[in-house]
N, C-alpha and C positions, 0 to 999 in steps of 0.2 A: 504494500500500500504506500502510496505516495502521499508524502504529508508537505504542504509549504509553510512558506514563514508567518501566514497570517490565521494558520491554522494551531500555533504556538504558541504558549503561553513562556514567558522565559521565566524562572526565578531562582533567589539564593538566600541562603540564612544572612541576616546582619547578625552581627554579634559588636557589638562597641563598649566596653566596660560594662555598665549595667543591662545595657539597650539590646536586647535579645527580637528578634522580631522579623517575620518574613517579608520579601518585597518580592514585585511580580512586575515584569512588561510585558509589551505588545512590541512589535515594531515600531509602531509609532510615540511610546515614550512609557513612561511609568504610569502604572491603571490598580497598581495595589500596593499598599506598605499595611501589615498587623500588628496584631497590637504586641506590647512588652511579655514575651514569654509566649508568643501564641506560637502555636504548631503551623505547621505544613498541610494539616488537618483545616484547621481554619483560612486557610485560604484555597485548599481545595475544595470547601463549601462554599466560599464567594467564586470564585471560578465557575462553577456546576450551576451555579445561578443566574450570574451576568454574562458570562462569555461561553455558556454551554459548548461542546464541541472542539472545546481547546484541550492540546495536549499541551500538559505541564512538562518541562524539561527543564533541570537545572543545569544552568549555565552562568558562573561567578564570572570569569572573563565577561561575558556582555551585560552585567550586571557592574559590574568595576565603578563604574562610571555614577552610576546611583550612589552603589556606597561609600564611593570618596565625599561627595557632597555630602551625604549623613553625615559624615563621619566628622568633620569638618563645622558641621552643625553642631552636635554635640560638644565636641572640642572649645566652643565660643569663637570657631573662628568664620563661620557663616553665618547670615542674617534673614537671607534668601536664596530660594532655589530656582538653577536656569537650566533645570534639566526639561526637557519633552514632556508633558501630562499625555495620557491620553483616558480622557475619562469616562467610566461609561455608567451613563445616567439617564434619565428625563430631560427634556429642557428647561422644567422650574428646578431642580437639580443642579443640574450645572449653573444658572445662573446665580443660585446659592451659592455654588462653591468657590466661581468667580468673584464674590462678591468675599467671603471668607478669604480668599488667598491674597485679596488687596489689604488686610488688615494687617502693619506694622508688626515687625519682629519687638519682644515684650509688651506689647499693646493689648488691651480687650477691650469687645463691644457687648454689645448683649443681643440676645435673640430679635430683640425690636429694632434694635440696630439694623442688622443684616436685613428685616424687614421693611424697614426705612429705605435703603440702600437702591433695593431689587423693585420698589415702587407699590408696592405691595403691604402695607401696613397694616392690615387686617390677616395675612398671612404669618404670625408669630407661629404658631401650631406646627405649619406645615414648613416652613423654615428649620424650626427643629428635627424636623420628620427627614428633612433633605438633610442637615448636617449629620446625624446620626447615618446618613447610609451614605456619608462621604470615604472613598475606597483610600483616599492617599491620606492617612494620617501622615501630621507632622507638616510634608509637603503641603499640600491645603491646611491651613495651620486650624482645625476646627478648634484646638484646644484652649484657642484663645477667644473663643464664645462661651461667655457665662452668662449667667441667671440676673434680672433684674436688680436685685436685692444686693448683687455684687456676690452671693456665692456661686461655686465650681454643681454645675450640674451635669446629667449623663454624658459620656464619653466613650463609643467603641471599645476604646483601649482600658476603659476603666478609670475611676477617677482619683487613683493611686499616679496614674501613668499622665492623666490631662495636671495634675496637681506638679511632677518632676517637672513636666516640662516647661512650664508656666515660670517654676522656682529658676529652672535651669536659664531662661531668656531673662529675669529679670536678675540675676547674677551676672551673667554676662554684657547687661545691658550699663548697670551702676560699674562693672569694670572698665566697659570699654570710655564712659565717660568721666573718667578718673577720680569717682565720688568715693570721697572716703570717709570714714566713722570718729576721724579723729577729734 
């Protein structure tokens, strides 16, 4: 059986100090990152859902390239990422998550935000509905949608994992602008 490249799903473990977690492409760019500790299992059920018919093949060489920028991330020495998306959603979806991925490195908005944003202010609900089935954690930075009230609510990754990474941008944010505690 002849299988081509748009029949592939590519993916590799990240593994970065704590940051454990699977990532998946297409040809055309990054379409998945999981959460902190998830299996190979959990994205073979996002897979079997959104891209039916893909074979999973792991491949770290054409995956390199994603996890340098993680990697990079993590480290505080990224703020944004200019790798490929390729996202595969709805169109109120994606427009969600265009709207998510314009939000500043240690910044947050709130769900009414993003709903403000997208034109759609009656859409808080479904807004939430679209960040929760945002496939690129991290990259689509959803972690940095919180709750009106100013607390950390649902998170894919969990909100152990939306709470690091929140800590982790605003540590790196007070370093990179030389603020100090003295």
């Amino acid at each position: 059986m002849n299988h081509t490249d748009d029949q592939v799903l590519y993916w590799t473990p990240f593994v970065h100090g704590a940051w454990n977690m699977a990532m998946a492409a297409t040809e055309n760019g990054l379409c998945y990152v999981g959460s902190v500790h998830g299996t190979v299992n959990e994205l073979e059920q996002w897979a079997n859902t959104r891209l039916p018919g893909r074979r999973l093949v792991r491949d770290d060489r054409r995956m390199q390239p994603y996890a340098v920028q993680f990697a990079e991330y993590f480290d505080g020495a990224r703020t944004d990422f200019t790798l490929p998306l390729d996202l595969v959603g709805t169109p109120f979806h994606r427009s969600v998550w265009n709207a998510v991925y314009e939000i500043g490195y240690g910044r947050t908005y709130t769900y009414s935000d993003i709903a403000q944003r997208i034109r759609k202010p009656e859409a808080v609900r479904a807004v939430g509905t679209a960040i929760g089935a945002n496939p690129v954690l991290i990259a689509v930075p959803c972690h940095r949608v919180i709750g009106k009230n100013g607390k950390l609510t649902g998170y894919r990754g969990g909100l152990e994992m939306k709470a690091g990474l929140l800590q982790l941008e605003q540590s790196c944010s007070l370093a990179q602008s030389g603020a100090s505690y003295d």
